[in-house]
The first five atom37 places (N, CA, C, CB, O) and aatype in JSON, in Angstrom:
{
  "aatype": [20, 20, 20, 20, 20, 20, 20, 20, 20, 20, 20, 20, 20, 20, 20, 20, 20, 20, 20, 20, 20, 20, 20, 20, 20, 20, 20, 20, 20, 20, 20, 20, 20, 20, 20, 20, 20, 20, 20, 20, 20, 20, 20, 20, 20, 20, 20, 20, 20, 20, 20, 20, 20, 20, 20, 20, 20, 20, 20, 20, 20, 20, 20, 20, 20, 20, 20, 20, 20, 20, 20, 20, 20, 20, 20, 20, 20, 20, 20, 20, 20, 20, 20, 20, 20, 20, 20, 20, 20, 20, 20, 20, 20, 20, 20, 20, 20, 20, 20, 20, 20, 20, 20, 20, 20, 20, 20],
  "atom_mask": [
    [1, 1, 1, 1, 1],
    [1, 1, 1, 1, 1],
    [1, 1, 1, 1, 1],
    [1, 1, 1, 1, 1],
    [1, 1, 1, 1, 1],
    [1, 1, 1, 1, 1],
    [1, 1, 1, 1, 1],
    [1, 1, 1, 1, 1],
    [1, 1, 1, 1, 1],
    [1, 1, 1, 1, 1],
    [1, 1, 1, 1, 1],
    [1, 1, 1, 1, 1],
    [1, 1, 1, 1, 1],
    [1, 1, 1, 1, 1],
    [1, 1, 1, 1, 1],
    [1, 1, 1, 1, 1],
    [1, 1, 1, 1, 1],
    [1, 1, 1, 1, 1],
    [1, 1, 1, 1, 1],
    [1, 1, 1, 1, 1],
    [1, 1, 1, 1, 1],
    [1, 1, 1, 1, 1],
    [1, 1, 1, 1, 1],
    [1, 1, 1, 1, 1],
    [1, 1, 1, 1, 1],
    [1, 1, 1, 1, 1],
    [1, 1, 1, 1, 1],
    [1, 1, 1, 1, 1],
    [1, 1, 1, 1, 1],
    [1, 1, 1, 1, 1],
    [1, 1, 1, 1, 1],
    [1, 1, 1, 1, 1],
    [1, 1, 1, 1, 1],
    [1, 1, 1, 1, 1],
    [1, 1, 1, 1, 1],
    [1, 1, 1, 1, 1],
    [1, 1, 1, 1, 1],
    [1, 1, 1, 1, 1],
    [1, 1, 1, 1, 1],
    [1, 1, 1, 1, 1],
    [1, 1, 1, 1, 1],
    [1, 1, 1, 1, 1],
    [1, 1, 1, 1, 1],
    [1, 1, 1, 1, 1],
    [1, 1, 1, 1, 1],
    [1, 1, 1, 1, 1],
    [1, 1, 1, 1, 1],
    [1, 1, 1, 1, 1],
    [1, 1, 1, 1, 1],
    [1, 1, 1, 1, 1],
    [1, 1, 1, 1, 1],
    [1, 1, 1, 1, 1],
    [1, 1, 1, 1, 1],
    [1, 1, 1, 1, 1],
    [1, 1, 1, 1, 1],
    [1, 1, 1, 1, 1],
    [1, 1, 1, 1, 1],
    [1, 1, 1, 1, 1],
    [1, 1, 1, 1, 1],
    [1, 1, 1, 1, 1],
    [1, 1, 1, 1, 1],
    [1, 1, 1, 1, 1],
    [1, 1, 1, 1, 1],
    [1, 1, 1, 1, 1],
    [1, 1, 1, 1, 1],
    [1, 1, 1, 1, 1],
    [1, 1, 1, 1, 1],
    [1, 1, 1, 1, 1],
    [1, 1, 1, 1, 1],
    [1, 1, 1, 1, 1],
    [1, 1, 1, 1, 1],
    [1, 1, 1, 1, 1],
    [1, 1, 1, 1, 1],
    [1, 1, 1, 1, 1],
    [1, 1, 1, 1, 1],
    [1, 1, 1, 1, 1],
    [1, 1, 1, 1, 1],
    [1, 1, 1, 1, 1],
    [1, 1, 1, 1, 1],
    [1, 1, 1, 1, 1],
    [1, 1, 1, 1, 1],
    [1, 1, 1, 1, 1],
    [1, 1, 1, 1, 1],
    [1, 1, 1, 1, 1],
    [1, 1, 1, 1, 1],
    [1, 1, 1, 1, 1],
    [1, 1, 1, 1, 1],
    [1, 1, 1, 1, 1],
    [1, 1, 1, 1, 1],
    [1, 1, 1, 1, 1],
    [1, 1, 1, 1, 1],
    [1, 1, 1, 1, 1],
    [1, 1, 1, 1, 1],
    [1, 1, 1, 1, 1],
    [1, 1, 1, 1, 1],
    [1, 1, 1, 1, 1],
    [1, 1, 1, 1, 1],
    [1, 1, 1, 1, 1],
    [1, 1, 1, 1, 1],
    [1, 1, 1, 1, 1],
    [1, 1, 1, 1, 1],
    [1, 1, 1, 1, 1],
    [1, 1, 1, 1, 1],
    [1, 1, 1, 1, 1],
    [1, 1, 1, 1, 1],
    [1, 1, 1, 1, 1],
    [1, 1, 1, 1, 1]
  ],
  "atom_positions": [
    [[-242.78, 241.71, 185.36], [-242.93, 243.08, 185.77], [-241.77, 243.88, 185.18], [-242.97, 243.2, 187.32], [-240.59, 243.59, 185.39]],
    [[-242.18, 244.93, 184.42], [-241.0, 246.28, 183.89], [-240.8, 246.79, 185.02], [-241.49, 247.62, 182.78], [-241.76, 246.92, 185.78]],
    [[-239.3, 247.28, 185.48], [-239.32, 248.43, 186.23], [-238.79, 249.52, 185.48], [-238.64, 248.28, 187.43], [-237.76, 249.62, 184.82]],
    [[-239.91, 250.47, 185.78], [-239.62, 251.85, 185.49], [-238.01, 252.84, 186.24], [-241.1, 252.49, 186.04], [-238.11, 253.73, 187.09]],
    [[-236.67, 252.34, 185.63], [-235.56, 253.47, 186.34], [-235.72, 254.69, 186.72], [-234.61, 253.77, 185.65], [-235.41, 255.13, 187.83]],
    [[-236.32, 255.41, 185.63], [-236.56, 256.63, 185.66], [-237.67, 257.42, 186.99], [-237.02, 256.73, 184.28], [-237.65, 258.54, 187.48]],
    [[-238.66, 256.13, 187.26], [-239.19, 256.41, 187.97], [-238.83, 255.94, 189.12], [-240.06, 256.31, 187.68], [-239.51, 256.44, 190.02]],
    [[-237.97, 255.1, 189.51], [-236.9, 254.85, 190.5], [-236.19, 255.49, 190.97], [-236.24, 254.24, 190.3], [-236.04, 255.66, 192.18]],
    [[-235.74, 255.89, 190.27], [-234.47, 256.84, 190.52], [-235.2, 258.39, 191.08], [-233.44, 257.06, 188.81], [-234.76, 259.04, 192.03]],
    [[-236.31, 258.74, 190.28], [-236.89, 259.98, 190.96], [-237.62, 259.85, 192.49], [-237.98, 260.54, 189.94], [-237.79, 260.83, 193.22]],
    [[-237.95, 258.76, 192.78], [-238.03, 257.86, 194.31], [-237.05, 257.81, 195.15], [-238.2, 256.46, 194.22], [-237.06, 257.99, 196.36]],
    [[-236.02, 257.51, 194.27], [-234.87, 257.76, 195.78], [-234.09, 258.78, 195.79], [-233.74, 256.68, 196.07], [-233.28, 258.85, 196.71]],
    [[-234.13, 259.99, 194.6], [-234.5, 261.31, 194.84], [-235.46, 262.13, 195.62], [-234.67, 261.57, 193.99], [-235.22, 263.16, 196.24]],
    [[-236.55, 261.51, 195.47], [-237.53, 262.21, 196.65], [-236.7, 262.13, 198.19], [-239.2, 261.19, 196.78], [-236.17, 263.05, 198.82]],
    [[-236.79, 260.72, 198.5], [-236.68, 260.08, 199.62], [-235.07, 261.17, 200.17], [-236.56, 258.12, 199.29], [-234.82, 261.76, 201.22]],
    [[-234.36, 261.04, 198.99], [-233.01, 261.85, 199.61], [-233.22, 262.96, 200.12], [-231.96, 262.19, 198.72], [-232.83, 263.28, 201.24]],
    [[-233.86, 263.67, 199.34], [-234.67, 265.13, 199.38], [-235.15, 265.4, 200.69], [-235.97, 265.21, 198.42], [-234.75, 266.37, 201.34]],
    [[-236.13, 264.45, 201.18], [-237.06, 264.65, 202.32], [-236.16, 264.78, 203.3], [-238.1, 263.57, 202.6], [-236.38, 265.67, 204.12]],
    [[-235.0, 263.97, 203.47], [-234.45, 263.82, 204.89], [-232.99, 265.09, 204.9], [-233.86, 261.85, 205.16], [-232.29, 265.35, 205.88]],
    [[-232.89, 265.58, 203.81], [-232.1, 267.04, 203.63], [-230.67, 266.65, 203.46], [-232.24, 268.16, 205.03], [-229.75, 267.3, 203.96]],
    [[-230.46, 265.28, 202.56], [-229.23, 264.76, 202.13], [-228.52, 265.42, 201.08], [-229.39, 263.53, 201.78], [-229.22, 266.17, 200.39]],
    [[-227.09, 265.3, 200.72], [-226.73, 265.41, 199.54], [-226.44, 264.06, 198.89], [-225.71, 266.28, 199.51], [-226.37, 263.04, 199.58]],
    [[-226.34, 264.06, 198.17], [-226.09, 263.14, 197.03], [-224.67, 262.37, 197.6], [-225.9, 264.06, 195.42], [-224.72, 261.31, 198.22]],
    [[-223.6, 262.96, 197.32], [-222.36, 262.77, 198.41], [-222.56, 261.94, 199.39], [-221.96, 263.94, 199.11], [-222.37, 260.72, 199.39]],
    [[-222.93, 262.61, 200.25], [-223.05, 262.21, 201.75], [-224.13, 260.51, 201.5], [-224.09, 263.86, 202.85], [-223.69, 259.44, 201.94]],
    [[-224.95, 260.56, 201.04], [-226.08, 259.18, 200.44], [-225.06, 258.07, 200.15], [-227.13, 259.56, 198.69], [-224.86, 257.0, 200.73]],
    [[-224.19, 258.9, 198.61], [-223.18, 257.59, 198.22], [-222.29, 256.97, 199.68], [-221.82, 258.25, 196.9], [-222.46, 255.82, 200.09]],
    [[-221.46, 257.86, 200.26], [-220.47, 257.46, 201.34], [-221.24, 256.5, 202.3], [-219.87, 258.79, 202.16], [-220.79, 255.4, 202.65]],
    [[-222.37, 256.98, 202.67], [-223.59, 256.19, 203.59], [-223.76, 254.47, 202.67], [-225.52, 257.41, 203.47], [-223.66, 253.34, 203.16]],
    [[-223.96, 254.73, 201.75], [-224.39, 253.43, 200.54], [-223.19, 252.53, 200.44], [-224.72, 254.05, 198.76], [-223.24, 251.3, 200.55]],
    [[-222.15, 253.22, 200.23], [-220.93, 252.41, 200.23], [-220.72, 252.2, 198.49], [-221.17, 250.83, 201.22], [-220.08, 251.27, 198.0]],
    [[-221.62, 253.59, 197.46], [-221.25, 253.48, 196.39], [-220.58, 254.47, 195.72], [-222.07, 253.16, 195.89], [-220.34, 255.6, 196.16]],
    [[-220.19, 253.9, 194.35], [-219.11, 255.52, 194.19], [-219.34, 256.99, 193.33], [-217.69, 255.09, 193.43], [-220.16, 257.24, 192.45]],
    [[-218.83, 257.39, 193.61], [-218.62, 259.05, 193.64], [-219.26, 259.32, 192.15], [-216.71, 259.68, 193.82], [-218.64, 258.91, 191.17]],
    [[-220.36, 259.93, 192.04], [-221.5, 260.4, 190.98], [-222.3, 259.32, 190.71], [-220.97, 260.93, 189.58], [-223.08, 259.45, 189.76]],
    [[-222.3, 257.95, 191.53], [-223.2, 257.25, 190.74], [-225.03, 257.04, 191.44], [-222.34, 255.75, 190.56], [-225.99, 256.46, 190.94]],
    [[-224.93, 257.64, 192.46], [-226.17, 258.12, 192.81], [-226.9, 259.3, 192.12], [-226.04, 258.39, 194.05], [-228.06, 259.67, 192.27]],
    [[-225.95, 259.79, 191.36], [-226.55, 260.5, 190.21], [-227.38, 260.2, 189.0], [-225.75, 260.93, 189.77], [-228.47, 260.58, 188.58]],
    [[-226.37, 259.31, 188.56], [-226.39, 258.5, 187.76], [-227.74, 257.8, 187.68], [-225.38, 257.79, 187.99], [-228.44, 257.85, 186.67]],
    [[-228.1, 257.09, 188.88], [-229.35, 256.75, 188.98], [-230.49, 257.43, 189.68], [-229.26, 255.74, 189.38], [-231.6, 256.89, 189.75]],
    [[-230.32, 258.19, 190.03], [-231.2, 259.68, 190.19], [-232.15, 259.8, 188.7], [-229.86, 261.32, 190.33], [-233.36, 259.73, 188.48]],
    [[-230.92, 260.02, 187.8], [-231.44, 260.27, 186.7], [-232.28, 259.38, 185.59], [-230.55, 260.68, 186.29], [-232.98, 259.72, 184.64]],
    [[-231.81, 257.77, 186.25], [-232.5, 257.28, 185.44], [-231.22, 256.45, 183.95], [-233.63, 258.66, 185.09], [-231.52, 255.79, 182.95]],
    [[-230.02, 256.84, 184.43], [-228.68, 256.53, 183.15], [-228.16, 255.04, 183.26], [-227.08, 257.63, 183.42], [-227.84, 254.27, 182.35]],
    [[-228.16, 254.77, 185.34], [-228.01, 253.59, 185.64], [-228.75, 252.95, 186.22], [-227.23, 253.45, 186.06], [-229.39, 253.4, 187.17]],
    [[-228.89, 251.37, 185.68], [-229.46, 249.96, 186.49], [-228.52, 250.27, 187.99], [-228.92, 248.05, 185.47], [-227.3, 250.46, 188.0]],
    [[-229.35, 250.25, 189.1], [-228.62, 249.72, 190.06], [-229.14, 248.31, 190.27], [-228.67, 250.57, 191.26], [-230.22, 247.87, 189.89]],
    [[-228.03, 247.57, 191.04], [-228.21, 246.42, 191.59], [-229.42, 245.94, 192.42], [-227.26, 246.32, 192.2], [-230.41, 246.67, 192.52]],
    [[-229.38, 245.07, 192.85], [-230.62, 244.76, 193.86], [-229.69, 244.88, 194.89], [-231.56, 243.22, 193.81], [-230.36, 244.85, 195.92]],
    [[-228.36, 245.04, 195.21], [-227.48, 245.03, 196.4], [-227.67, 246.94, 196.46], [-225.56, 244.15, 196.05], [-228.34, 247.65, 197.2]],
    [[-226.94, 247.2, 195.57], [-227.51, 249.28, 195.37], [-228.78, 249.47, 196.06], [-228.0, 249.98, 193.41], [-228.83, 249.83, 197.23]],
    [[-229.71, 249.26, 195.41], [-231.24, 249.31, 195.67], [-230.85, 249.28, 197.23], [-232.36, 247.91, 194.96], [-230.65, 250.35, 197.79]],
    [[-230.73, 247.98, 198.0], [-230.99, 247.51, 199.29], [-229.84, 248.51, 200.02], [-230.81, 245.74, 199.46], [-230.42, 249.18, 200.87]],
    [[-228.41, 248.82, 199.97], [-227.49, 249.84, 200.47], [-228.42, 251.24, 200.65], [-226.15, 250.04, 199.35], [-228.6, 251.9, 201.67]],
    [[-228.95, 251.44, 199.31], [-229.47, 252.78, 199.09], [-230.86, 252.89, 200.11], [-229.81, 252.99, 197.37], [-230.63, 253.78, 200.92]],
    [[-232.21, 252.3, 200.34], [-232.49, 251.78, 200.99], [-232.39, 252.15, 202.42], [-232.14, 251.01, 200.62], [-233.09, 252.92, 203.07]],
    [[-231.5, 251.52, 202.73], [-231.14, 251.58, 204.23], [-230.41, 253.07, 204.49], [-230.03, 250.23, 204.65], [-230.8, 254.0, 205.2]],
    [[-229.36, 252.97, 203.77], [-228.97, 254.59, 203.77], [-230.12, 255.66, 203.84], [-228.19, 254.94, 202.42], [-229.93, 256.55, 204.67]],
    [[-231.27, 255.73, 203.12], [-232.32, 256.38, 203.31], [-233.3, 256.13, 204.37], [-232.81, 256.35, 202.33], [-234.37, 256.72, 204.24]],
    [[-233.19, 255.55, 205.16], [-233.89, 254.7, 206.09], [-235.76, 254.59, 205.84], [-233.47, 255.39, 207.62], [-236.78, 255.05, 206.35]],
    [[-235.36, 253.67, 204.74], [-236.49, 253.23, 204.2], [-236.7, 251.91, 203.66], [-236.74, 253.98, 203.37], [-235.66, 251.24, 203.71]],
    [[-237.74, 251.26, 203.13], [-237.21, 249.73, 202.29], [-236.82, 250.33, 201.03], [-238.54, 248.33, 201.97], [-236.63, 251.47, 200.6]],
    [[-236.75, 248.67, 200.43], [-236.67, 248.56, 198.67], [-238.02, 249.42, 198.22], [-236.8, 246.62, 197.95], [-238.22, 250.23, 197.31]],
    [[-238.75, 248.93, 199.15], [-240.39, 248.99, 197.95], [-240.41, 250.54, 197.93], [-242.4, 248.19, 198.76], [-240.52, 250.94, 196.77]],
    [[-240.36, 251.29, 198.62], [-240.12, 252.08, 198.18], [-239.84, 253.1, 197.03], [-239.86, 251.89, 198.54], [-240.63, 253.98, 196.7]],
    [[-238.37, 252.81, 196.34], [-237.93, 253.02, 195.67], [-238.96, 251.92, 194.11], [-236.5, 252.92, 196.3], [-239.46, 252.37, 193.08]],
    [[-238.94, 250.71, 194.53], [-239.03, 250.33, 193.17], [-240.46, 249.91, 192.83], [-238.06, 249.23, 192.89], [-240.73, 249.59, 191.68]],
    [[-241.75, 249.9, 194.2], [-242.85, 250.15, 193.94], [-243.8, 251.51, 194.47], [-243.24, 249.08, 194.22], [-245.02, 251.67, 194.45]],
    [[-242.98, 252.16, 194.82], [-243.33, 253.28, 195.31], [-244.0, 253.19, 197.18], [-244.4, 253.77, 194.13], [-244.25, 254.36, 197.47]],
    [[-244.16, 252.78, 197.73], [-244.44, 252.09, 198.7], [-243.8, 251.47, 200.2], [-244.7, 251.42, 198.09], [-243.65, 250.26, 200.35]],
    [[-243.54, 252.19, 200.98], [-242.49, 251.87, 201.8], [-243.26, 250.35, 202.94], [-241.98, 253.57, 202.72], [-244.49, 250.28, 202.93]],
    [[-242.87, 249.84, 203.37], [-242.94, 248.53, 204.11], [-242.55, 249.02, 205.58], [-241.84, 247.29, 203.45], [-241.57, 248.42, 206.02]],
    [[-243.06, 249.92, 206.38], [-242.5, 249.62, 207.7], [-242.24, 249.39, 208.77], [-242.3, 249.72, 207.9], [-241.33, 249.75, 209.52]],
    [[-243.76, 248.24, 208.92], [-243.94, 247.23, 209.81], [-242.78, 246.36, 210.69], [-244.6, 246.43, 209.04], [-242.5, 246.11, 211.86]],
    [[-242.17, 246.01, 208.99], [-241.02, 245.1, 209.23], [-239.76, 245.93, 208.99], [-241.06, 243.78, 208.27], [-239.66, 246.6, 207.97]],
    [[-239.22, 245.91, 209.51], [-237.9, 246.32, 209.72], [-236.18, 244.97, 209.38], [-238.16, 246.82, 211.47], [-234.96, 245.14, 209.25]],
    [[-237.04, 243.86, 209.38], [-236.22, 242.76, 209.65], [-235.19, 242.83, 208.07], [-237.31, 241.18, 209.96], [-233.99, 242.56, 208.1]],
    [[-235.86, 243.21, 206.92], [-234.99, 243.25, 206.35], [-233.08, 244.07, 205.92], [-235.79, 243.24, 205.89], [-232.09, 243.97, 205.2]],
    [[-233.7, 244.8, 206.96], [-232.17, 245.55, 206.85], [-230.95, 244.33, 207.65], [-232.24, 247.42, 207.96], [-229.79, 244.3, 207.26]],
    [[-231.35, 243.62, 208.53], [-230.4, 242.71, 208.98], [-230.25, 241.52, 207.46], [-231.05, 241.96, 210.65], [-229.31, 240.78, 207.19]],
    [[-231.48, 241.7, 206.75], [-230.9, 240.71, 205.61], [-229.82, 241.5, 204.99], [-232.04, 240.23, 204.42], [-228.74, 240.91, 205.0]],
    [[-229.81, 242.3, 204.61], [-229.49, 243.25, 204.01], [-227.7, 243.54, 204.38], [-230.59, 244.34, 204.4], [-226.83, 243.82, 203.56]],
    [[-227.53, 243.38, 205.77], [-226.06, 243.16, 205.82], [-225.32, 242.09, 205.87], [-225.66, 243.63, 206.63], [-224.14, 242.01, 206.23]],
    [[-226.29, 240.93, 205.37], [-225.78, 239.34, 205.13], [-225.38, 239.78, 203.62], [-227.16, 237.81, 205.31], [-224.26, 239.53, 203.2]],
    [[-226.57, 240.61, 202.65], [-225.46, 240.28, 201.38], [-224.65, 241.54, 201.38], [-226.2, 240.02, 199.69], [-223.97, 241.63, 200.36]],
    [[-224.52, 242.42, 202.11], [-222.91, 243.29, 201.86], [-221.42, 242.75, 201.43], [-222.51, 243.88, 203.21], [-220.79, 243.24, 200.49]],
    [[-220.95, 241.66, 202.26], [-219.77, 241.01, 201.7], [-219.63, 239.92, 200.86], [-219.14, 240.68, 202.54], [-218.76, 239.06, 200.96]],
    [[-220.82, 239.99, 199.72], [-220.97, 238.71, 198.94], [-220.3, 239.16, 198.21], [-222.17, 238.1, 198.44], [-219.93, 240.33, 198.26]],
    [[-219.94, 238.28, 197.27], [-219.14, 238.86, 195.57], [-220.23, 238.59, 194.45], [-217.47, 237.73, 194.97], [-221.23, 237.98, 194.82]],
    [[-220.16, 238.99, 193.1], [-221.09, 238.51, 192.14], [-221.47, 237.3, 192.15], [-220.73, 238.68, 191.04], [-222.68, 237.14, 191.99]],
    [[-220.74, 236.2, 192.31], [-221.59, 235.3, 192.06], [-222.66, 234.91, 192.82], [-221.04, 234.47, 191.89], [-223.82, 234.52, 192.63]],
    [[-221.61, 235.23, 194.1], [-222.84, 234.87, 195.33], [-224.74, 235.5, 195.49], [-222.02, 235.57, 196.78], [-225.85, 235.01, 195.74]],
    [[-224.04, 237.01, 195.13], [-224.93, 237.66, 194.92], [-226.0, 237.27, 193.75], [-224.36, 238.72, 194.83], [-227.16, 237.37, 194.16]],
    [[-225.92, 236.98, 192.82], [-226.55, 236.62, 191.87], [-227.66, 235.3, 192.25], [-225.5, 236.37, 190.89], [-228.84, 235.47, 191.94]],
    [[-227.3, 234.19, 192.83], [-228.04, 233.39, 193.38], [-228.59, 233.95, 194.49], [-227.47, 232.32, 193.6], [-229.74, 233.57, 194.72]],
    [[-228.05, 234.86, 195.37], [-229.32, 235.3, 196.45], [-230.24, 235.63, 195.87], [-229.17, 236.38, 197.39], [-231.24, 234.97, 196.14]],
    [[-230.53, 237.16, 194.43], [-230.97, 237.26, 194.27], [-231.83, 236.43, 193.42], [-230.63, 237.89, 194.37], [-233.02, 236.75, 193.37]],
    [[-231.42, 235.39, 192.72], [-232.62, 234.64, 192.15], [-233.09, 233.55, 193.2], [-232.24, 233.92, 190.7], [-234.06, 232.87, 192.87]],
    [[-232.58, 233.34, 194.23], [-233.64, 232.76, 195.55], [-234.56, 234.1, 195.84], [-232.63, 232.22, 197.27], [-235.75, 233.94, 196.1]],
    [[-234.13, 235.1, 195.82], [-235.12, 235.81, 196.53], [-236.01, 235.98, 195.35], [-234.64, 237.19, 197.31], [-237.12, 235.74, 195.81]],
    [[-236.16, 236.26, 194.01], [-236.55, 236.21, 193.03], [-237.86, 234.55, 192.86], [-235.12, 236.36, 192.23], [-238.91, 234.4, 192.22]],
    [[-237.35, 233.96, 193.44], [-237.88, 232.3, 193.4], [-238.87, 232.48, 194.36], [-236.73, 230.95, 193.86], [-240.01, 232.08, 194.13]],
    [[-238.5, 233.14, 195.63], [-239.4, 233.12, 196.9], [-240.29, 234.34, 196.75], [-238.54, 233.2, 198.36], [-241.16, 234.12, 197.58]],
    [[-240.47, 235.06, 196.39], [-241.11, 235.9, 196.26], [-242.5, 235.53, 195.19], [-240.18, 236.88, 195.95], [-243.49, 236.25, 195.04]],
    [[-242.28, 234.5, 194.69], [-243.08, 233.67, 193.89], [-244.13, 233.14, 194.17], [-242.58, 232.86, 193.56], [-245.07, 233.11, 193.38]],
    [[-244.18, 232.55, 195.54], [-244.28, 231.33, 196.43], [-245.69, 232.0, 197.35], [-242.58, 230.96, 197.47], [-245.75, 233.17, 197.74]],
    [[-246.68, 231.03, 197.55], [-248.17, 231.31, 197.88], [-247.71, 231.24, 199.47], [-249.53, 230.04, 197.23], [-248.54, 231.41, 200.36]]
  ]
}
């Protein structure tokens, strides 16, 4: 699967939009830094799958959202995943995401 940034990024532009955020106020909420919710607004930066999931919750919405257009919100359970990987470091992070990458596979 391609993901479309550009069309990502104009997703969690909407989503910011709707709830009468600034950009600012989103990053400080996200815990990312200063212009780079711009950045991917626009479509300039890859965010992470950790970004994605900060950003996400900061918007009080899921991933799918943002990266299939589609919000999920039955379940709610993932935002408690979601503050298991906050204090990971890269590496760690990197194998969550290719378990979650692996499981998402899976019948």
């Amino acid at each position: 699967m391609n993901l479309d940034y550009k069309e990502i990024g104009r997703r969690i532009a909407r989503r910011r939009k709707q709830l009468g955020l600034k950009q600012a106020a989103v990053e400080e909420m996200a815990e990312i830094g200063y212009k780079y919710l711009s950045s991917i607004e626009r479509g300039l930066s890859i965010p992470s799958t950790e970004v994605v999931m900060r950003l996400a919750a900061a918007l009080e919405t899921t991933p799918d959202e943002f990266l299939v257009g589609t919000a999920r919100q039955e379940d709610q359970r993932w935002k408690g995943i979601a503050e298991y990987l906050r204090p990971m470091d890269g590496k760690k992070l990197d194998v969550a995401e290719s378990f979650l990458a692996w499981l998402s596979q899976q019948p």
